[in-house]
C-alpha positions, 0 to 999 in steps of 0.5 A: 601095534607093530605089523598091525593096525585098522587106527586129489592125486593127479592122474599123471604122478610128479617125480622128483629125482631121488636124492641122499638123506643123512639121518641119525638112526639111519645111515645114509638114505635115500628120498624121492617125492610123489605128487608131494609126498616125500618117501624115504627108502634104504636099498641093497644091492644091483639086479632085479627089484624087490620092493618089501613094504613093512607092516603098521607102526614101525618103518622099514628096519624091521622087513629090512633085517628080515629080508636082509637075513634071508635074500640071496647076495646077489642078483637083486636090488632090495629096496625098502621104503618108509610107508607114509606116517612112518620113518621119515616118509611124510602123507602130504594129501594122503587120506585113506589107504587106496591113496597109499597103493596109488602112491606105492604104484608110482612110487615102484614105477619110479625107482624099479622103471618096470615091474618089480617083485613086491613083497609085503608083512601084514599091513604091508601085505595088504597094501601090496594085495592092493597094488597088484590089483591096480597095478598089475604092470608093475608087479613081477611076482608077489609075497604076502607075509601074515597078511592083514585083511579089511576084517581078520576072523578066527583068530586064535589065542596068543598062546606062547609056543617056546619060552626059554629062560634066558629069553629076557637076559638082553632086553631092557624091563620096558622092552619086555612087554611089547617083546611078549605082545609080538612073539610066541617064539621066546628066545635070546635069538628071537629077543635079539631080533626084537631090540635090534630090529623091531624096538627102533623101528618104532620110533617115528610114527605119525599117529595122528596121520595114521589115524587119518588114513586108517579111517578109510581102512578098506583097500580095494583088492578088485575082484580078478584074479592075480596071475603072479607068481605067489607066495602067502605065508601064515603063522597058525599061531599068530594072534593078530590076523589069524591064518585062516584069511589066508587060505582064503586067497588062495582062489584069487591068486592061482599061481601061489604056493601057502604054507601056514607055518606051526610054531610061529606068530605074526612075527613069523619071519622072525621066529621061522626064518630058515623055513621061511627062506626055503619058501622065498627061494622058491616064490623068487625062483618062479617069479624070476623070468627065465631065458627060454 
């Protein structure tokens, strides 16, 4: 399901420096390897680290258009990693998600060489929840985009908000349903997106390692609070996580800014993203150090 899905690390991570990959789908890349583990990633761009891990069942094209669409041009090294299973990063080892923060922690300690802004999209988000709870040191400032929980509760009906005629005029029969499935926002615009951005990010997925290392479902998220700099964002119509679980995390993270978005689903960032940058400007405004 895109953006969702509940299907011995030594203490001392062995990095590999990174190196090029040439791919047929992306372009040139880059690969580094954790304890064994090859993580593939894109990135964009010289300043400040933003790291933007993707949700379940796509690789990192899809936050990386996101992103890409709203980030400002300059000031900020945006680096977008494949997670383990998807794209072209392997799971050497990997048997349950809290192996995936503990790699995602050596893997931002490794790239960033400090602290970095993370943001993360449903599973993503979950797992980021995860990495600023055990890694605090290498989280600068944290977004958190329709975030998937260990259990998603009130959840609303997948009731479609806009439905334009033209909406399917670009996109292939087959492409229809999952198109239907993702969004409540239909439009040439938003459909664009879908095929240019969501369909072939879906194309490399290692279900069966997925389902290894979703059987341990649970992140560990401690019981803390996290004094980073915050932005949780939800759409109320989405009808995969719901919004009323973040809300919630409002208690654990005292220096965040919620907004629960109307007229948008679990493919928020697609469907609302001018609002959506309006928020990002301001989480990067706070979450940046500023010269005093």
């Amino acid at each position: 399901m895109v953006g969702s899905s509940p299907v011995a690390i030594p203490n001392r991570p062995t990095l590999v420096a990174a190196s090029v990959v040439r791919t047929d789908h992306y372009g040139v890349g880059m690969e580094c390897r954790i304890n064994g583990v090859a993580i593939h990633f894109v990135e964009h761009g010289t300043g400040m680290p933003l790291v933007a891990l993707h949700g379940a069942g796509v690789d990192h094209r899809e936050i990386e258009a996101a992103v890409e669409a709203i980030v400002p041009g300059t000031g900020y090294r945006r680096i977008y990693p494949d997670l383990p299973g998807m794209g072209r990063s392997t799971t050497d080892g990997l048997t349950c998600n809290n192996d995936v923060v503990k790699l995602l922690g050596d893997l931002i300690d490794h790239l960033a060489e400090g602290p970095a802004l993370l943001l993360g999209h449903s599973y993503g988000a979950y797992l980021a929840r995860g990495v600023a709870a055990k890694r605090p040191d290498v989280v600068l400032g944290l977004a958190l985009l329709c975030p998937v929980a260990e259990r998603s509760r009130n959840v609303p009906d997948h009731d479609v908000v806009r439905q334009d005629a033209d909406a399917y005029d670009e996109l292939e029969p087959a492409q229809r349903a999952g198109f239907d499935e993702y969004f409540v926002v239909r439009t040439l615009a938003t459909a664009r997106r879908y095929r240019d951005h969501v369909v072939p990010s879906t194309t490399l997925v290692d279900e069966a390692a997925l389902g290894r290392i979703f059987s341990a479902w649970r992140v560990d998220v401690g019981s803390q609070t996290v004094t980073s700099p915050t932005l949780i964002a939800a759409g109320r119509r989405d009808s995969v996580v719901g919004y009323a679980d973040a809300t919630d995390l409002l208690e654990r993270y005292p220096h965040a800014t919620l907004a629960v978005i109307e007229d948008a689903g679990h493919a928020l960032m697609h469907e609302r993203p001018e609002l959506l940058a309006s928020l990002f400007r301001d989480w990067l405004d706070r979450a940046r150090p500023h010269d005093k």
